[in-house]
C-alpha positions in Angstrom: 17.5 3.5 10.0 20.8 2.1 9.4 19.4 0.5 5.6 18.6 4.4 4.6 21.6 5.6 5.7 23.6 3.6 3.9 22.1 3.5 0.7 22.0 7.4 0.8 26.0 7.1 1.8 26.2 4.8 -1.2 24.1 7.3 -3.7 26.4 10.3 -2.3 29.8 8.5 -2.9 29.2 7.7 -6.5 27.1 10.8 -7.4 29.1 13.7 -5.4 28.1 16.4 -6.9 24.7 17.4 -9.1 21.2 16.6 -8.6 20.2 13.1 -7.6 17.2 11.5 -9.6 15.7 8.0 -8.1 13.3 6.9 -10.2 10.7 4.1 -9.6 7.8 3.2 -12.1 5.7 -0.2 -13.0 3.1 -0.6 -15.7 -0.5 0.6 -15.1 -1.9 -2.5 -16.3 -4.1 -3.1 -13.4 -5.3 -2.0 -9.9 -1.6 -0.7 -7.7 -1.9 -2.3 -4.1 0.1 -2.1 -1.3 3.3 -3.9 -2.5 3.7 -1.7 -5.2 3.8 1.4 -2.2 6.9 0.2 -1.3 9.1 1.3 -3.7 7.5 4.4 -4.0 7.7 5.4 -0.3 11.2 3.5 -0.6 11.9 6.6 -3.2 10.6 8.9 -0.9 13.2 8.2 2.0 16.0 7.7 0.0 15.0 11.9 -1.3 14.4 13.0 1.9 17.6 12.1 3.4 19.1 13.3 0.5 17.7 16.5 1.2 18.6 16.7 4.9 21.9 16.1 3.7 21.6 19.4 1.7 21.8 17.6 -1.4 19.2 18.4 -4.1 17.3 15.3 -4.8 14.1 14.4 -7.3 12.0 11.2 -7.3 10.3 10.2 -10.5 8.2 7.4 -11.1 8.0 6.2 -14.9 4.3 5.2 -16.3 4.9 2.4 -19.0 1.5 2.9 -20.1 3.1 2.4 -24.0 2.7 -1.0 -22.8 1.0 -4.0 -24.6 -1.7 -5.3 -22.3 -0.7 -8.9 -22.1 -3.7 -10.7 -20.0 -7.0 -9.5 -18.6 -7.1 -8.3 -14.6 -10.3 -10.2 -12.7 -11.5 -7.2 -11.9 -11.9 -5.9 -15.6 -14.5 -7.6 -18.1 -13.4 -10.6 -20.2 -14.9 -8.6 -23.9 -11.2 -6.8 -22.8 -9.8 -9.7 -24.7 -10.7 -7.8 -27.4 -7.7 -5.2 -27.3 -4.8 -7.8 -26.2 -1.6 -6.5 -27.8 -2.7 -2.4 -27.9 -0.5 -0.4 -25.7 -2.6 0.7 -22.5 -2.9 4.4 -23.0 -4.7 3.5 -26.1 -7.6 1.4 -24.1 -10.6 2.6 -23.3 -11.3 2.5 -19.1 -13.3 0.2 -18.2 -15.3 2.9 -16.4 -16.7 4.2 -19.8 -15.1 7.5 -19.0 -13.0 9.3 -21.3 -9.4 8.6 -19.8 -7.7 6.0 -20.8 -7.1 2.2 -19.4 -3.7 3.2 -18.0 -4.7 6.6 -16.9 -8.0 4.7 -15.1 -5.8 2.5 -13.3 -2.9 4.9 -12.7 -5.2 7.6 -10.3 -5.5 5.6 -7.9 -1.7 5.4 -7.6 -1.9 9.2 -8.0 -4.3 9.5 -5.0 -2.5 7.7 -2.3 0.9 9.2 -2.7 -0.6 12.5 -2.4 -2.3 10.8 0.5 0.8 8.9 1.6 2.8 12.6 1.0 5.1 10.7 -2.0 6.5 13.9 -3.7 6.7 12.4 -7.0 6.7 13.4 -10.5 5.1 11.2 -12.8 6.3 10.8 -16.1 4.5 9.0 -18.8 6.3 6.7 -21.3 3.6 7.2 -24.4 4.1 11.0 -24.2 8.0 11.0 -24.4 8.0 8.0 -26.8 5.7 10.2 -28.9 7.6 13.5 -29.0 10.6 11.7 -29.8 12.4 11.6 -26.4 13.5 8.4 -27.1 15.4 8.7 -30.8 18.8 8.4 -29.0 17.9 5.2 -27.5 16.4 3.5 -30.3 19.4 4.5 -32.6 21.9 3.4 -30.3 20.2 0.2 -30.2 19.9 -0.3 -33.7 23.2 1.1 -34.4 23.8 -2.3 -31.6 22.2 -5.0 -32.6 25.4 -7.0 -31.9 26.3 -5.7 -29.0 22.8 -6.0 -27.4 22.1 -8.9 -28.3 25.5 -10.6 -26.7 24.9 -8.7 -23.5 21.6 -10.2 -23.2 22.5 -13.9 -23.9 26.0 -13.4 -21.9 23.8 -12.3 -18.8 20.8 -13.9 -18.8 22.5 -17.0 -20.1 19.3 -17.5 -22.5 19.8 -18.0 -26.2 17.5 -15.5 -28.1 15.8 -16.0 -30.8 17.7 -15.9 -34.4 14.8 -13.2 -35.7 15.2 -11.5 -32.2 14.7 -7.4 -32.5 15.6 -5.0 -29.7 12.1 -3.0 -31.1 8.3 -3.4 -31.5 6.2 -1.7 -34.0 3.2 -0.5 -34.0 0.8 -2.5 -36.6 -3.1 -1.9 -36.8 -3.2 -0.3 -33.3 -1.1 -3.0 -32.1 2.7 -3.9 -30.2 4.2 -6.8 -32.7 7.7 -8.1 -32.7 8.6 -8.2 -36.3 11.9 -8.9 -38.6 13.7 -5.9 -38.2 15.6 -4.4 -41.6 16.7 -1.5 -41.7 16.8 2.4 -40.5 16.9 5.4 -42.0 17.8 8.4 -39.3 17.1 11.5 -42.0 13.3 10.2 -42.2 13.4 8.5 -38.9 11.7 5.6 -40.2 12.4 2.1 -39.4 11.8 -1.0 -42.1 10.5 -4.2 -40.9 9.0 -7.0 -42.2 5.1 -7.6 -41.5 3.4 -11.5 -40.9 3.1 -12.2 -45.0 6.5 -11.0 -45.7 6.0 -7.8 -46.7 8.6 -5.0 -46.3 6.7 -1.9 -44.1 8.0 1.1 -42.7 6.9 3.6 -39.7 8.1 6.4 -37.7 10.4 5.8 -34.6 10.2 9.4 -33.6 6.2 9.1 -33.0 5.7 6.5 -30.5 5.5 3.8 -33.8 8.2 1.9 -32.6 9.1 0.6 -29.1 12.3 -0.8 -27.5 12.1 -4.4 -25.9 12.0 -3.8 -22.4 15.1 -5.0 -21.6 16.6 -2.4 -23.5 14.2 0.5 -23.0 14.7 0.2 -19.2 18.4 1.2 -19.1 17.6 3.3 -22.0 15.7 5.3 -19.1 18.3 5.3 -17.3 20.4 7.0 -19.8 18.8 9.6 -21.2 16.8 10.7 -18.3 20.4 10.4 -16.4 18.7 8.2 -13.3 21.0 7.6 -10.2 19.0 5.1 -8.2 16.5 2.8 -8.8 14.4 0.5 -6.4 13.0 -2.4 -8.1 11.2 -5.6 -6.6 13.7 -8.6 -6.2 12.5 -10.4 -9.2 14.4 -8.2 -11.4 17.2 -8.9 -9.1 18.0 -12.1 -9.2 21.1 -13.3 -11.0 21.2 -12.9 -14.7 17.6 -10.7 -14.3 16.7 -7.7 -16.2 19.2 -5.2 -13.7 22.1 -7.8 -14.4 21.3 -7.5 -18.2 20.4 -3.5 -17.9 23.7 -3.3 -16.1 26.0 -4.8 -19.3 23.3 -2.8 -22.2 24.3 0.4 -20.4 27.8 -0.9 -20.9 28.1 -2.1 -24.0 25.3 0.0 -25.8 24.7 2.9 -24.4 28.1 3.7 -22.7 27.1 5.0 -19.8 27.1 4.1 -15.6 23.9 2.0 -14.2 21.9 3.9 -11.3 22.6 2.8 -7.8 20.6 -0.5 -7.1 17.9 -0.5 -4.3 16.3 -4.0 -4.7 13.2 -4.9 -2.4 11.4 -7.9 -1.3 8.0 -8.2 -1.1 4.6 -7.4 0.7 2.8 -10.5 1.3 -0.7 -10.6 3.2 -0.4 -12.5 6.7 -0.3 -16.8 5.7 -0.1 -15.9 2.1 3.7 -17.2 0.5 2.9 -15.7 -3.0 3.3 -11.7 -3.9 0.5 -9.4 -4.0 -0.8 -9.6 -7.9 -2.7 -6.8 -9.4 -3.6 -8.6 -12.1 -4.9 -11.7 -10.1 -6.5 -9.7 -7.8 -4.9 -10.7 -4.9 -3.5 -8.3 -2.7 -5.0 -4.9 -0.7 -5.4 -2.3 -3.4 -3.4 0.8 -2.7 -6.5 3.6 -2.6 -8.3 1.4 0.0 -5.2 0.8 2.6 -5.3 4.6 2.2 -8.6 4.7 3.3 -8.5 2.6 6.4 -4.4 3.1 7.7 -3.7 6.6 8.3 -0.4 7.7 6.3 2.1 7.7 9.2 1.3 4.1 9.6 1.4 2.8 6.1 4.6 4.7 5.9 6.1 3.2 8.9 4.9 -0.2 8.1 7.5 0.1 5.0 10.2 2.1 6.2 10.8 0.5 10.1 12.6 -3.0 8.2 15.5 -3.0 5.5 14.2 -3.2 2.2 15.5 -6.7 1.7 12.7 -8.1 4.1 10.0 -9.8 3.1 7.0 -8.3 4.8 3.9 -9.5 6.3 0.7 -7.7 6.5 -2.3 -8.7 8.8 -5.1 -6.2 8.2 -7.6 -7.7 10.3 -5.2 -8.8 13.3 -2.6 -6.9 13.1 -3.7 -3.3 12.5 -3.9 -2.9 16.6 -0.1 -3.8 17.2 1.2 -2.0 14.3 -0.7 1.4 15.3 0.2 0.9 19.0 3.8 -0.1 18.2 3.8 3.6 16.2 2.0 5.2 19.3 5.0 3.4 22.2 7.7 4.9 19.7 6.0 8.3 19.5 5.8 8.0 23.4 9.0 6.7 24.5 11.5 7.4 21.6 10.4 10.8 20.0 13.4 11.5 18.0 13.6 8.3 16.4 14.6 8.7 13.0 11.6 6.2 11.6 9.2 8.6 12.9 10.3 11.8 11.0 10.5 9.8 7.8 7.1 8.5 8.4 5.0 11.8 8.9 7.3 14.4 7.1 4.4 15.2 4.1 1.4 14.2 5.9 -0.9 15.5 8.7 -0.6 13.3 12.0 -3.5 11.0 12.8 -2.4 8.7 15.7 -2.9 9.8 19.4 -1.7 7.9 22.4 -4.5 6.0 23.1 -4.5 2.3 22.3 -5.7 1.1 19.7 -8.4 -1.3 20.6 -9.7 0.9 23.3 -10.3 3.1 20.7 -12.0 0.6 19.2 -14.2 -0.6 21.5 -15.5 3.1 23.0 -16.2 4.3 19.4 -18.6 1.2 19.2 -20.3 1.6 22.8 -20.8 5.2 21.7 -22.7 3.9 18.6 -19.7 5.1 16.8 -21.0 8.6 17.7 -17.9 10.7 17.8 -18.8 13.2 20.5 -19.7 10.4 22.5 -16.6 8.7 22.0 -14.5 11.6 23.1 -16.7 11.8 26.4 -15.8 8.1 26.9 -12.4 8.5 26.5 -11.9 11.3 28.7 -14.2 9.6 31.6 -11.7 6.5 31.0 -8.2 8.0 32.1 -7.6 10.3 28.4 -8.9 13.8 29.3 -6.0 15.1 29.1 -5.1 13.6 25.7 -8.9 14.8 24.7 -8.0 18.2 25.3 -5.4 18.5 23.3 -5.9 16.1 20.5 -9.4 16.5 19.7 -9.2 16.9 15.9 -6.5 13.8 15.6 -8.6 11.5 17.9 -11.4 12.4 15.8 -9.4 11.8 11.9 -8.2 8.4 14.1 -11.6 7.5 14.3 -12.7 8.0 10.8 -9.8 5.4 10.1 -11.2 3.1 12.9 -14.5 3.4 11.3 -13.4 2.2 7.7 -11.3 -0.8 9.3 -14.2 -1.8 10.8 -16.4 -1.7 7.9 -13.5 -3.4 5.8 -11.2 -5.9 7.5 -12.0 -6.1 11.5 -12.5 -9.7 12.0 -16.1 -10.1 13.3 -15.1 -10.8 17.0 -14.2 -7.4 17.4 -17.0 -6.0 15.7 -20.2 -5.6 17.8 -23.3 -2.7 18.1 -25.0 -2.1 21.5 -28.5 -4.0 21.5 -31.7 -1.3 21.5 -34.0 -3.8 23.1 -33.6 -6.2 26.2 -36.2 -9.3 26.5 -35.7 -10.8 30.0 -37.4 -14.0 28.4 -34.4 -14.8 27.2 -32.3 -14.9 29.8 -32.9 -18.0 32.7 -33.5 -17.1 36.4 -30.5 -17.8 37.5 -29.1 -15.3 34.6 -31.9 -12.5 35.8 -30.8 -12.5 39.0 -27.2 -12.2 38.3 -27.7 -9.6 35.9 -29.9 -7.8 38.6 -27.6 -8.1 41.2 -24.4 -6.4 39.2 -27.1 -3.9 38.0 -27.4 -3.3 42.2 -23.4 -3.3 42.3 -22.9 -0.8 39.6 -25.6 1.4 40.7 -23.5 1.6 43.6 -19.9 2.0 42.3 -17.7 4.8 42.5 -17.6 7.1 39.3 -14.5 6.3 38.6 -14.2 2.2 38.8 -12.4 0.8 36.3 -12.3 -2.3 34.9 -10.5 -4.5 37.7 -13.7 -3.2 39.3 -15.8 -4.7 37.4 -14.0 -7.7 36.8 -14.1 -8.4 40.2 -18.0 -7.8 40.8 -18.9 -9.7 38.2 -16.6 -12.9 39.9 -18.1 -11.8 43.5 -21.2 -13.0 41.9 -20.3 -16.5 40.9 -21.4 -18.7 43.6 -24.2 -16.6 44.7 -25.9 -16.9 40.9 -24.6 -20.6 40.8 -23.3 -20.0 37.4 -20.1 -20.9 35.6 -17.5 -18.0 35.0 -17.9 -18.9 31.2 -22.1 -18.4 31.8 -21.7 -15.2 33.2 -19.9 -13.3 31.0 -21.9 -15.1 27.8 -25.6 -13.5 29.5 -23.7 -10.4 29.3 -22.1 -10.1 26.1 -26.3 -11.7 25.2 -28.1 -8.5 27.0 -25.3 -5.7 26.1 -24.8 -7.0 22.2 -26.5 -10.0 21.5 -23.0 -12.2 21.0 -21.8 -14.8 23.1 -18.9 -13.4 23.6 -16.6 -9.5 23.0 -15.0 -7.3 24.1 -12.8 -7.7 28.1 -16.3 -8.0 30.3 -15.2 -5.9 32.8 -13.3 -3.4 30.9 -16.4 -3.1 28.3 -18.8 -2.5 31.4 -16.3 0.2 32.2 -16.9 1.9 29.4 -20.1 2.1 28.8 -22.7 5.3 30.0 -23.6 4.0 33.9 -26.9 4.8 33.7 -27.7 3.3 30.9 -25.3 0.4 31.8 -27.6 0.0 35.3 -30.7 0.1 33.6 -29.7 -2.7 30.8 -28.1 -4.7 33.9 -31.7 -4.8 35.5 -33.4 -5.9 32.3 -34.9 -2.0 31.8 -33.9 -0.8 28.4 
């Protein structure tokens, strides 16, 4: 992990002695999916190496629930229109429960990492803007107006506004940008001018007023004394809000940036736009939780350089990504990806592949007993044995990705009736016939086996290969088509397999 390694080498050489804080965050203005995961397990490495390298290291992540929500998410009721403009931890969840909008939104982020094993500290903005945490800042700013204000057009290369303040206030529940006038730092209040004109004051040491985000990000930085930050590549870019947070910590607050970790993105599989948890587009983070085991949502995100773009197939790619894990676990033990990847959580993969996994849990009705006994008359006794418990946690997973996101050509249920009227004479007697072969066969045949008896029985039935194997997949799960013929008939109980095979149950 040559990206970790240098980032951490980078982190160490500018910070050599002290505690190291990385801090992530994002607004809890809607559902968290997987993208946003990234900086936070990102976080995660970057402390555990820090750590191994005896170095003591804490990983934040900052709410900004004193947010204004700005648009309605799909997934939350249009009548939310209503409370445009209040800051999120003052908005009721759309749940009807008594936490709050951001707070609704925000467990779910809560509940992966602790299933993820993130050690995180989360750190809301609405409770330290209302106890007065941020007085400093805003002073400074205010004191700054000048300053700010050229290191913001001199980065960005965007003229601001001539009525341009570096705070909001609150007004009638709501975030407004209004006139600033004046401050007064032995009453902590700040004087603005309201929509008629009117000279108001309020109370910057109670949450009343806000810093533009621009300024209230490297204000962060200062007082909480952050020393790296991952952020997604949009913030960035040249000119972008680290370029301008850069020169504000500079010029205002007088102080060194944190170490930049940018990322790029996690886009779904033939998607070119970012996950959006406000459009609704994109895997929301408690249910990848629910269908990947940890290790492999870990490892999706730590075995590239932050600064590739990843792609995510959940229906078609699930198998390789778990068996890629699984080869590495087998072959390369030590590999540093693997440590990173299950250090925090309890292990979940075994060394069986994925789709056979698959496709025994569903010819054992998804019983998981009868997997088990499938497994270990299939060449993974051994592995039974001595993973029980993690085969049988592996399954749970299976069985949510197959209730969520298997494509439906590797989905199927074993039939509970047979009617031979459906089937031609020709089809009967083939399926008779291989009933007559099985019945016969070794305990232990394997697939190839199979394979081959059902082929010894082409020109004999006078049917097409394609023919055979669709009157099979028809008696054994009503498809016309699944699951590798021969290594599916391997697979499955023999008796019950003979009996099916000559049209019996």
């Amino acid at each position: 992990m040559q990206w970790l390694n240098k980032i951490v080498d980078d982190i160490v050489a500018r910070f050599p002695e002290g505690e190291i804080l990385v801090e992530s965050g994002g607004s809890p203005s809607g559902t968290h999916h997987l993208g946003h995961m990234r900086e936070l397990i990102t976080c995660d490495a970057v402390m555990l190496e820090l750590r191994k390298r005896g170095r003591q290291a804490k990983h934040i992540y900052f709410v900004d629930d004193l947010d204004a929500l700005r648009k309605i998410p799909s997934n939350i009721p249009a009548e939310y229109e209503k409370y445009l403009g209040y800051p999120l931890c003052d908005i009721p969840a759309p749940d009807g429960s008594s936490q709050s909008y951001a707070d609704y939104f925000l467990d779910g982020l809560v509940t992966s990492c602790k299933v993820l094993g993130v050690e995180v500290e989360f750190v809301r903005s609405h409770e330290k803007y209302r106890a007065g945490f941020f007085v400093p800042a805003i002073e400074r700013c205010l004191e700054r107006i000048p300053q700010a204000r050229n290191a913001l057009e001199t980065i960005s290369k965007h003229k601001l506004d001539p009525h341009w303040s570096p705070i909001q206030v609150m007004e009638d529940g709501r975030l407004k940008n209004r006139k600033y006038l004046s401050i007064d730092k032995d009453a902590k209040t700040v004087k603005y001018e309201d929509g008629e004109g009117a000279e108001q004051a309020v109370r910057y040491d109670k949450g009343e007023v806000k810093l533009d985000w621009r300024l209230d990000w490297p204000g962060r930085w200062w007082l909480l004394h952050v020393n790296a930050e991952p952020f997604g590549r949009d913030h960035a870019s040249a000119g972008g809000s680290y370029d301008t947070g850069v020169q504000i910590m500079k010029d205002v607050y007088e102080a060194e940036p944190p170490l930049p970790v940018p990322y790029d993105f996690i886009n779904l599989a033939g998607d070119t736009k970012k996950m959006s948890a406000s459009k609704g587009t994109g895997l929301d983070a408690e249910t990848v939780v629910k269908v990947l085991p940890p290790e492999i949502v870990r490892y999706l995100i730590l075995r590239s350089s932050p600064l590739k773009r990843l792609y995510f197939d959940p229906e078609n790619g699930v198998s390789q990504l778990v068996d890629e894990f699984a080869e590495l676990m087998s072959t390369d033990p030590q590999n540093p990806v693997l440590y990173f990847s299950r250090t925090g959580v309890d292990p979940v993969i075994s060394r069986v592949p994925f789709s056979h996994l698959v496709s025994s849990y569903q010819a054992a009705l998804k019983n998981v007993e009868a997997t088990l006994t499938i497994l270990g008359r299939t060449g993974y006794q051994e592995v039974v044995e001595q993973n029980r418990q993690i085969l049988a946690d592996e399954l749970a997973y299976i069985d949510e990705w197959l209730q969520r996101w298997a494509p439906e050509d590797v989905k199927f249920e074993l039939r509970t009736d047979v009617k031979p009227d459906e089937f031609t004479d020709q089809e009967r007697q083939f399926l008779q016939k291989l009933g007559d072969k099985v019945a016969a066969a070794q305990e232990d045949a394997d697939g190839a086996w199979f394979h081959a008896a059902i082929y010894e029985l082409k020109d004999e039935a006078g049917l097409e290969p394609k023919e055979l194997f669709a009157a099979l997949y028809k008696l054994l799960i009503g498809k016309t088509s699944g699951p590798r013929a021969g290594y599916f008939l391997s697979i499955l109980p023999r008796d019950w397999l003979v009996k099916r095979l000559k049209l019996e149950a």
